[in-house]
C-alpha positions in Angstrom: 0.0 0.0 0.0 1.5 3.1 -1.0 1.5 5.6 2.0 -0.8 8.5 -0.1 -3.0 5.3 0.1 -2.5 5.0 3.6 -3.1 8.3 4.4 -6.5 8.3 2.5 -7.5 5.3 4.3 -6.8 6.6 7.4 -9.1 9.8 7.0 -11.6 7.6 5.5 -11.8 5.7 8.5 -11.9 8.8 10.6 -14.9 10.0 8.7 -17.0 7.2 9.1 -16.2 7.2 12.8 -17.6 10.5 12.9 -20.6 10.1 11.6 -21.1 6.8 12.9 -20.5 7.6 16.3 -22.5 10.8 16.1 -25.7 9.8 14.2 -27.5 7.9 16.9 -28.9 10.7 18.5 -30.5 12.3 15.3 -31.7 8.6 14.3 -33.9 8.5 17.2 -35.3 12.0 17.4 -36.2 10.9 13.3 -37.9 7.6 15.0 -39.5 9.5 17.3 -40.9 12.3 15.4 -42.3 9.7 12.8 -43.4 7.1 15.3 -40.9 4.9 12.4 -38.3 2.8 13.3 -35.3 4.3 11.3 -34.8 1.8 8.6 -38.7 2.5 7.4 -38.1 6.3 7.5 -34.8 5.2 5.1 -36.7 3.4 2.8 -39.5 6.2 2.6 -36.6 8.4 1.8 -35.4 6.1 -1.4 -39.3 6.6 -2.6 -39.3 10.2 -2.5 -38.1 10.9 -5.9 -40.7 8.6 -7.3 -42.2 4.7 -7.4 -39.0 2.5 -7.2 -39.3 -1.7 -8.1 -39.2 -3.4 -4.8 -35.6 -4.6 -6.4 -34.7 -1.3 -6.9 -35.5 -0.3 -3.8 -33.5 -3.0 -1.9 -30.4 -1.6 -4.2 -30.5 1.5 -3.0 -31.0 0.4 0.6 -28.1 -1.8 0.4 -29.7 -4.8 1.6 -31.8 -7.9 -0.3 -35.1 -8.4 -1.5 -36.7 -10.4 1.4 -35.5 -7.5 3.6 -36.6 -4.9 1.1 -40.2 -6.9 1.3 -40.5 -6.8 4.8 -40.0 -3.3 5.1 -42.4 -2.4 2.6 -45.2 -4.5 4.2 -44.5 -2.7 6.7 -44.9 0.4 5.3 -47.7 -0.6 3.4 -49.3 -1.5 6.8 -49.1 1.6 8.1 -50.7 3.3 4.8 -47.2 4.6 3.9 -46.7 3.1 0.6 -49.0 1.4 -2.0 -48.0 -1.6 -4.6 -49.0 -1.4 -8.0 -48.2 -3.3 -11.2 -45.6 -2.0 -13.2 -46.5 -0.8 -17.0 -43.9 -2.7 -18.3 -43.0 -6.2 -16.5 -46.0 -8.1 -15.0 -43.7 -9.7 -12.6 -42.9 -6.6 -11.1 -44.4 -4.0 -8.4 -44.2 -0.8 -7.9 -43.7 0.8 -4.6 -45.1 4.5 -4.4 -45.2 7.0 -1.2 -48.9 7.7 0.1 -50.3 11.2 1.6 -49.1 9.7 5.1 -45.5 8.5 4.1 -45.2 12.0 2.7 -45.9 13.3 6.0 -43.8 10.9 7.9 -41.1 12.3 5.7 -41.8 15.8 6.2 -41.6 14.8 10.1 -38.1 13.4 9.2 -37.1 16.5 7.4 -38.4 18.9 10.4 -35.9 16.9 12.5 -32.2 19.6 12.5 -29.7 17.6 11.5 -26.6 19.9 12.5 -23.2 19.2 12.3 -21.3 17.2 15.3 -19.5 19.5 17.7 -15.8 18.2 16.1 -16.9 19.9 13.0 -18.7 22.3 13.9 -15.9 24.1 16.2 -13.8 24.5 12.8 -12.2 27.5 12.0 -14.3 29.5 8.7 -11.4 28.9 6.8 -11.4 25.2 7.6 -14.7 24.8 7.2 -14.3 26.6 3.6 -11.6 24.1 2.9 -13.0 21.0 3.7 -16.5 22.1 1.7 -14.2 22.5 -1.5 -13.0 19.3 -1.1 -16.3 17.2 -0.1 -17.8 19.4 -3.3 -15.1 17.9 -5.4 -15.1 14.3 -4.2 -19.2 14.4 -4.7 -19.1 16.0 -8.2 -16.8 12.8 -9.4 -18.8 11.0 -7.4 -21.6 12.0 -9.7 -20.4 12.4 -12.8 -19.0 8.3 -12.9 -22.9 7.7 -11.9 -22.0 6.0 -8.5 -24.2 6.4 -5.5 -23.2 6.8 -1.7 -25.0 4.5 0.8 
């Protein structure tokens, strides 16, 4: 491993720490302002740009189609979501956000979500810096067409 490689690893690493250690807090106010466990309040999120396949909407969960099923049951349930038959491949369904799963997501979205105190006592300048780089990193990101989890 070369030690640029190394180096990059190592912040990596850092980063997810950070947010992994400091999400916990802002994952249960989001469970408790939707009355949701988190992972449903996830997968409302993945519909909000439209009706995903229940396939689809396990991809972009990260996680398999049983799993993907049992959330949406759930959902569906609750009157979050509706199935319907997709135009194009019998076989398939079509999972769509309801009036309610709207609101649960407006509930999520009402939730701050500020920064964790390590980042936030950054200097301006720092702050500035590390912005031009995340802004970089995501525009690549996007323009190869890959997707964070």
């Amino acid at each position: 491993m070369t030690k640029e490689r190394s180096e990059i690893d190592r912040v990596w690493r850092a980063i997810v720490a950070l947010v992994m250690d400091t999400r916990g807090d802002w994952r249960r106010k989001v469970a408790e302002a939707t009355g949701l466990p988190f992972t449903r309040t996830r997968a409302l999120r993945r519909l909000a740009a439209g009706p995903l396949t229940l396939r689809a909407l396990a991809e972009s969960l990260g996680t398999d189609a049983p799993a993907a099923t049992v959330a949406v049951n759930d959902l569906e349930q609750r009157g979050m979501v509706t199935r319907s038959e997709h135009p194009d491949d019998r076989r398939a369904k079509l999972v769509s956000l309801t009036t309610p799963g709207r609101a649960a997501l407006r509930a999520e979205r009402s939730v701050p979500d500020h920064a964790p105190e390590p980042l936030a006592a950054l200097s301006t300048e720092d702050v500035r810096t590390l912005a031009r780089i995340f802004d970089g990193a995501t525009a690549g990101a996007r323009s190869r067409g890959k997707k964070g989890r």
